[in-house]
C-alpha angles and dihedrals in degrees: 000000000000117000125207128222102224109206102243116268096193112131086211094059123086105262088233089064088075094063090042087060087040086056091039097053102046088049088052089050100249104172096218141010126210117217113196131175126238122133107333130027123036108232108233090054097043081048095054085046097047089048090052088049100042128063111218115344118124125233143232131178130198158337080228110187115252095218098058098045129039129233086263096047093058099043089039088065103037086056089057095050099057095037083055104045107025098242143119108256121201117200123200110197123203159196096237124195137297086248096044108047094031102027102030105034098020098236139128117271110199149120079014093177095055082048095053093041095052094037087049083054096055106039086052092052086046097044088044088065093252128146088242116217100168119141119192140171092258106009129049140177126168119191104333118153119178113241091220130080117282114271127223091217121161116221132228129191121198109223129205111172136350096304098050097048085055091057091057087043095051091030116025150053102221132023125206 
């Protein structure tokens, strides 16, 4: 069994303290670290900073709600991740939260299954290297191709409830 360190999320936590976990746990010879978004840092850039101060842990970022990024815009920055710092990079992609997608971002929240299986559909295509042309109900993406190398991500899908855990099954490698 491998076990993951996750940065702290906590609105009431100093946003530094996330780096100084980032730094501890690859010391200690965590296997993997989780970055997620909340109220400070946005993940792909606390990503790129935690890869140029630790030695060897791999990253993953997310879940990252499907309703506040596209499809692009995920594999876009894990790309980059893992372009900038040399690392494989996992995403887990999610559902979020009622206050998070509609209060918080200002977007609609609905039908989230059917949004994490076609997003999953497209970040894998992107990732993969592929020209995308994939138009959903909910996600689309017409003849995007990332600019950076392919990247060998896993992916991971947060599942709340039957539906969702269809989508990992169908989607992912792994399922928190």
């Amino acid at each position: 069994m491998k076990f993951s360190v996750v940065t702290p999320l906590w609105q009431d936590r100093p946003a530094g303290e996330n780096m100084e976990v980032a730094v501890n746990a690859d010391r200690l010879g965590y296997p993997e670290l989780w970055i997620g978004e909340m109220a400070t840092f946005d993940a792909f850039a606390l990503a790129t900073a935690v890869g140029s101060h630790t030695r060897q842990i791999a990253l993953g970022i997310g879940p990252l709600a499907v309703s506040v990024r596209t499809p692009v815009t995920m594999a876009m920055g894990i790309a980059s991740v893992a372009a900038l710092t040399g690392r494989q990079v996992a995403l887990a992609l999610g559902a979020s939260s009622t206050v998070v997608v509609e209060q918080w971002h200002g977007r609609p929240r609905s039908r989230t299954a059917s949004h994490l299986d076609e997003t999953a559909q497209i970040v894998r295509g992107l990732l993969a290297g592929d020209k995308v042309n994939f138009s959903g109900e909910l996600a689309s993406c017409r003849g995007y191709r990332l600019r950076l190398d392919a990247v060998s991500s896993p992916l991971t899908v947060a599942a709340f409830g039957p539906a969702a855990v269809r989508v990992a099954a169908r989607r992912a490698e792994r399922m928190l």
